[in-house]
N, C-alpha and C positions, 0 to 999 in steps of 0.2 A: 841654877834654877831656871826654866824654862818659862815662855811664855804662853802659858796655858790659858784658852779663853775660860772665863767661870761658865758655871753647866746651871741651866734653868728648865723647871719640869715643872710644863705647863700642864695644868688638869680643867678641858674645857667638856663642857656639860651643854645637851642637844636637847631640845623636844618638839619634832616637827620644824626643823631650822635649817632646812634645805635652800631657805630662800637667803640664809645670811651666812651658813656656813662656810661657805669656800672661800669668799670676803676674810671670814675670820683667822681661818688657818691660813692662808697665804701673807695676811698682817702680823700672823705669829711669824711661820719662815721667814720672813721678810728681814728681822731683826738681826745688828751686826756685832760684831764682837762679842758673842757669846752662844753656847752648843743648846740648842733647844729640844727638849724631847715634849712630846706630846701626848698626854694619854686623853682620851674622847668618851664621852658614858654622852649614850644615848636611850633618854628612858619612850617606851614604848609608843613611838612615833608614828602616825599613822601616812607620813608622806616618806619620800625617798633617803631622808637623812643615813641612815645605818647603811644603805647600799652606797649610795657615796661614799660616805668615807671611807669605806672596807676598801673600793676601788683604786680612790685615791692615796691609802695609804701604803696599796703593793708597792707603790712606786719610792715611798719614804720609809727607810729604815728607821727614822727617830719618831714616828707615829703610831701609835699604837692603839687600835678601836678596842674598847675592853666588852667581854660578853655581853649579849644583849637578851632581855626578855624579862625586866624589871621595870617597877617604876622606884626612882630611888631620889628624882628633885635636886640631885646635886652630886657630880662627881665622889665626892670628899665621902659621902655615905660610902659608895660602892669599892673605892681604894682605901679606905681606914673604918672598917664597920667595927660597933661596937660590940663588944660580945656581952650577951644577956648575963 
């Protein structure tokens, strides 16, 4: 059996959060002994949030900005939505 780090899939949620963003995803990276993926929902921001991350995530394969042109108040809607 191998020593495989355990895998954590963060779902972090933006609205206009350009000024704490990058803070926060670099304290997610930042974390050790274990594979972090990231998925990001950013709802309908009126500053730079959704270009930054787009940016910053070419550079990371485990980050992932998910569509944008909602307002949805919380990741968890936009990756587990309920069906009517």
């Amino acid at each position: 059996m191998g020593n495989k780090e355990p895998s954590v899939a963060v779902l972090l949620s933006a609205y206009n959060g350009i000024g704490w963003i990058e803070e926060q995803i670099v304290s997610i990276l930042s974390q050790r002994n274990v594979s972090i993926e990231i998925f990001i929902s950013i709802d309908l921001s009126t500053d730079e949030t959704y270009s930054w991350c787009k940016d910053f995530s070419k550079g990371h394969v485990n980050i992932t900005v998910l569509p944008y042109g909602d307002i949805f108040g919380g990741a968890a809607k936009k990756l587990f939505p309920v069906n009517s």
